[in-house]
C-alpha positions in Angstrom: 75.4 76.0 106.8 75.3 77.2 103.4 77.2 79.9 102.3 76.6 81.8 98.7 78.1 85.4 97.4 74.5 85.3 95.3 72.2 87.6 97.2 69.2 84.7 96.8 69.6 81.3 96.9 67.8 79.6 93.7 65.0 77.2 95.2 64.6 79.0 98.9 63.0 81.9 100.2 64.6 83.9 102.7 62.0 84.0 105.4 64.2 85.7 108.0 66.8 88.5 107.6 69.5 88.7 111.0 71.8 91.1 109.9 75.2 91.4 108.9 77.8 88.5 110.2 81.6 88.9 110.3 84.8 86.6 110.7 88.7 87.8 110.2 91.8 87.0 111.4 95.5 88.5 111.4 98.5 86.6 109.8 101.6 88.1 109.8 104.2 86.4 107.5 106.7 83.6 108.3 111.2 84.1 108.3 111.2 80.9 106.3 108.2 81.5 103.5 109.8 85.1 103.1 113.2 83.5 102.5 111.9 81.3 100.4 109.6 84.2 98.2 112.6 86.3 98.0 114.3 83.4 95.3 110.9 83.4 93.6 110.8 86.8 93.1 114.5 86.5 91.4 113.5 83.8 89.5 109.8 83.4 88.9 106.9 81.7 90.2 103.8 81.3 92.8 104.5 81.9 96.1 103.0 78.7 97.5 103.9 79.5 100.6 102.1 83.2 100.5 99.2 81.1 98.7 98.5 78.3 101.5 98.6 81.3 104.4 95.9 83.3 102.7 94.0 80.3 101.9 94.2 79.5 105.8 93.2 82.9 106.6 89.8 82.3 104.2 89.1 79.4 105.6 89.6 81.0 109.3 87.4 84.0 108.3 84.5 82.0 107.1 84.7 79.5 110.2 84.6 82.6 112.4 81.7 84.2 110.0 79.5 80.8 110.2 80.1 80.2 113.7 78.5 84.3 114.3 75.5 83.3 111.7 74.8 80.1 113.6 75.0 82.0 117.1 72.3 84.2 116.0 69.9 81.2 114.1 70.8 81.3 110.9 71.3 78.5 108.3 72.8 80.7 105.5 74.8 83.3 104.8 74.5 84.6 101.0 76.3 88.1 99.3 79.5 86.5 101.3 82.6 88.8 100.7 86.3 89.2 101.4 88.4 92.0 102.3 91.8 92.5 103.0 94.1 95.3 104.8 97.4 95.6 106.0 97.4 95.9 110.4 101.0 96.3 110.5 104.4 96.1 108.5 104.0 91.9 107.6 100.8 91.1 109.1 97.5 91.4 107.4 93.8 91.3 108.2 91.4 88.8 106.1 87.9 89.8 106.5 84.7 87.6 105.6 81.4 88.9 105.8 78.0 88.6 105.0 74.3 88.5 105.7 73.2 85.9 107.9 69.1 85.0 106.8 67.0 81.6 107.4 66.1 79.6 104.2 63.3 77.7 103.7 62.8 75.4 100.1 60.2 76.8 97.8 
Protein backbone atom coordinates (compact mmCIF):
# COMPACT_ATOMS: atom_id res chain seq x y z
CA UNK A 1 0.00 0.00 0.00
CA UNK A 2 1.60 3.17 -0.77
CA UNK A 3 1.13 5.98 1.26
CA UNK A 4 2.20 9.75 0.10
CA UNK A 5 1.19 13.43 1.85
CA UNK A 6 1.52 14.59 -2.15
CA UNK A 7 -2.02 14.85 -3.35
CA UNK A 8 -0.87 12.88 -6.84
CA UNK A 9 1.44 10.35 -7.15
CA UNK A 10 4.11 11.19 -9.96
CA UNK A 11 3.72 8.31 -12.72
CA UNK A 12 -0.06 7.08 -11.72
CA UNK A 13 -3.38 8.20 -12.39
CA UNK A 14 -5.88 8.11 -9.78
CA UNK A 15 -8.69 6.19 -11.48
CA UNK A 16 -10.81 5.78 -8.36
CA UNK A 17 -11.55 8.20 -5.47
CA UNK A 18 -13.08 6.16 -2.01
CA UNK A 19 -13.09 8.79 0.36
CA UNK A 20 -11.52 9.77 3.39
CA UNK A 21 -9.68 6.91 5.63
CA UNK A 22 -8.72 7.29 9.30
CA UNK A 23 -6.38 5.53 11.97
CA UNK A 24 -5.62 6.96 15.73
CA UNK A 25 -4.83 5.70 18.86
CA UNK A 26 -4.62 6.96 22.63
CA UNK A 27 -1.34 6.77 24.67
CA UNK A 28 -1.28 8.05 27.82
CA UNK A 29 2.26 8.42 29.38
CA UNK A 30 4.35 5.92 31.39
CA UNK A 31 5.51 6.54 35.72
CA UNK A 32 9.04 5.54 34.57
CA UNK A 33 9.54 7.74 31.13
CA UNK A 34 7.97 10.78 33.16
CA UNK A 35 10.51 10.12 35.93
CA UNK A 36 13.01 9.86 33.69
CA UNK A 37 11.82 13.38 31.54
CA UNK A 38 11.59 15.22 34.72
CA UNK A 39 15.88 15.03 34.99
CA UNK A 40 15.93 15.98 31.35
CA UNK A 41 14.00 18.82 31.77
CA UNK A 42 16.59 19.98 34.77
CA UNK A 43 19.28 19.20 32.74
CA UNK A 44 18.74 19.20 29.00
CA UNK A 45 17.98 16.87 26.27
CA UNK A 46 15.48 14.72 24.04
CA UNK A 47 13.08 12.89 25.74
CA UNK A 48 13.75 9.54 23.97
CA UNK A 49 11.37 8.04 25.91
CA UNK A 50 8.42 10.75 24.86
CA UNK A 51 10.10 10.30 21.25
CA UNK A 52 9.76 6.30 20.81
CA UNK A 53 5.86 6.52 22.24
CA UNK A 54 4.83 9.03 19.67
CA UNK A 55 6.68 7.32 17.04
CA UNK A 56 4.62 4.08 18.20
CA UNK A 57 1.52 5.98 18.04
CA UNK A 58 2.45 7.02 14.13
CA UNK A 59 3.16 3.93 13.25
CA UNK A 60 -0.27 2.63 15.01
CA UNK A 61 -2.25 5.35 13.28
CA UNK A 62 -1.04 4.61 9.86
CA UNK A 63 -1.51 0.65 10.35
CA UNK A 64 -5.04 1.43 11.46
CA UNK A 65 -5.44 4.07 8.37
CA UNK A 66 -3.99 1.37 5.75
CA UNK A 67 -5.80 -1.41 7.10
CA UNK A 68 -9.46 1.09 6.59
CA UNK A 69 -8.02 2.07 2.84
CA UNK A 70 -7.47 -1.65 2.06
CA UNK A 71 -10.98 -2.66 3.62
CA UNK A 72 -12.54 -0.42 1.13
CA UNK A 73 -10.16 -1.38 -2.22
CA UNK A 74 -7.70 0.81 -2.16
CA UNK A 75 -4.02 0.62 -2.96
CA UNK A 76 -3.03 4.23 -1.93
CA UNK A 77 -3.55 6.68 0.26
CA UNK A 78 -1.91 10.21 -0.80
CA UNK A 79 -2.50 13.98 1.16
CA UNK A 80 -1.69 11.61 4.39
CA UNK A 81 -1.84 13.85 7.64
CA UNK A 82 -1.36 13.83 11.39
CA UNK A 83 -3.05 15.40 14.17
CA UNK A 84 -2.75 15.42 17.67
CA UNK A 85 -4.99 16.32 20.79
CA UNK A 86 -4.98 15.84 24.32
CA UNK A 87 -8.18 13.15 25.58
CA UNK A 88 -7.31 13.45 29.03
CA UNK A 89 -4.69 14.86 31.72
CA UNK A 90 -1.49 12.37 30.26
CA UNK A 91 -3.00 10.64 27.49
CA UNK A 92 -3.15 11.89 23.98
CA UNK A 93 -4.88 11.09 20.71
CA UNK A 94 -2.54 10.58 17.42
CA UNK A 95 -4.61 10.84 14.34
CA UNK A 96 -3.65 9.70 10.72
CA UNK A 97 -5.67 10.38 7.82
CA UNK A 98 -6.08 10.54 4.35
CA UNK A 99 -7.70 9.88 1.11
CA UNK A 100 -7.91 6.34 0.16
CA UNK A 101 -7.87 6.29 -4.17
CA UNK A 102 -6.73 3.30 -6.70
CA UNK A 103 -3.57 4.02 -8.75
CA UNK A 104 -2.90 2.79 -11.92
CA UNK A 105 0.86 3.53 -13.77
CA UNK A 106 0.64 5.95 -16.62
Amino acid sequence: MLVSNLDLVPGHYIVKHLGLVQGSTVRAKHVGRDIIAGFKNIFGGELSGYTELLQEAREEAVDRMKQQAQAVGANAVINVRFSTSSVTQGAAELFAYGTAVVLEPK
